[in-house]
N, C-alpha and C positions, 0 to 999 in steps of 0.2 A: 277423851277416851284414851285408856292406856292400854299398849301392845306389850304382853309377856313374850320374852325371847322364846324364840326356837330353840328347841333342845334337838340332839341330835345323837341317837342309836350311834354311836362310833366305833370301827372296829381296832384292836390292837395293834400295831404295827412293831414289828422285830428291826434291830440290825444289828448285821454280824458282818467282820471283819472276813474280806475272802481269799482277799492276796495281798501282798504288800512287796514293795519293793526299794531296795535302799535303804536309808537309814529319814526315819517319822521322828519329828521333833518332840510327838506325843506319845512313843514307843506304840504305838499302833500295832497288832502281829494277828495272824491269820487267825482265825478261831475266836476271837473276841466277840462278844456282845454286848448291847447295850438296849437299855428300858428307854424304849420311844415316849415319851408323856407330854412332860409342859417343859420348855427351856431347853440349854443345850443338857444333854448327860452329861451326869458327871462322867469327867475322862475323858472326854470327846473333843478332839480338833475343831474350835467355834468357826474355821475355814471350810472342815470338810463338813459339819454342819449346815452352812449357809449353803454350801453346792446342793446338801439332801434334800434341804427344808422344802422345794417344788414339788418333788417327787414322793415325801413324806404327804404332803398338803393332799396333793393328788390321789397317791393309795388310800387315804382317809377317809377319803370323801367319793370312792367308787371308781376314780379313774384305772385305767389299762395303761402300756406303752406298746407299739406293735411291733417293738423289736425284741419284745419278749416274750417266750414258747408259753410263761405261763403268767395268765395275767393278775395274781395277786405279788406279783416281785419285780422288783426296779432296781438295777445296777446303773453304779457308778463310782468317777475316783475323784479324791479331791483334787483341789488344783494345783498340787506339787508335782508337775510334769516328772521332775527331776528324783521323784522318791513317791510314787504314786502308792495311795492305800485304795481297794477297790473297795465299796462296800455295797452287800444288801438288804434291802428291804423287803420285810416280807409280812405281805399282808395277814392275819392269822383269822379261822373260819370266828362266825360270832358263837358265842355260845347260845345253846336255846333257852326259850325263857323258861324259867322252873316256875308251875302252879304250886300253890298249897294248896 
């Protein structure tokens, strides 16, 4: 007997550049965004990628943080203490389904 995979209604996930500070070896700068999909975006620190990817996984798939006012958005900075870029993620609504 064979099992067809779960598929899964998934909803969009944003991130955008919210602060930065110092000098980003990936020119990272405040107002930047990037297309959440499959793999790192292009452009994107595969450092400050690996800190998101929890938190990406999580908004994905329904999770909240409760140190956040609103629960479709999850901040954080990579791991360059020294030159920190902040970024968010931000869950976006789904769209509703269109009938014909």
């Amino acid at each position: 007997m064979s099992k067809e995979p779960k598929t899964f209604d998934v909803p969009e996930v944003t991130c955008k550049v919210i602060s930065q500070k110092g000098t980003c070896d990936y020119h990272h700068e405040v107002g930047q965004s990037f297309e959440v999909k499959n793999g790192i975006p292009q452009g994107m620190c595969p450092d400050a990628v690996h800190t998101l990817f929890p938190y990406l996984h999580g908004l994905t798939y329904g999770a909240s943080y409760p140190w956040e006012l609103d629960r479709d958005i999850a901040r954080m900075a990579c791991p360059d203490w020294e030159n920190p870029v902040v970024f968010e993620l931000r869950r976006l609504p789904k769209e509703p389904d269109k009938k014909s």
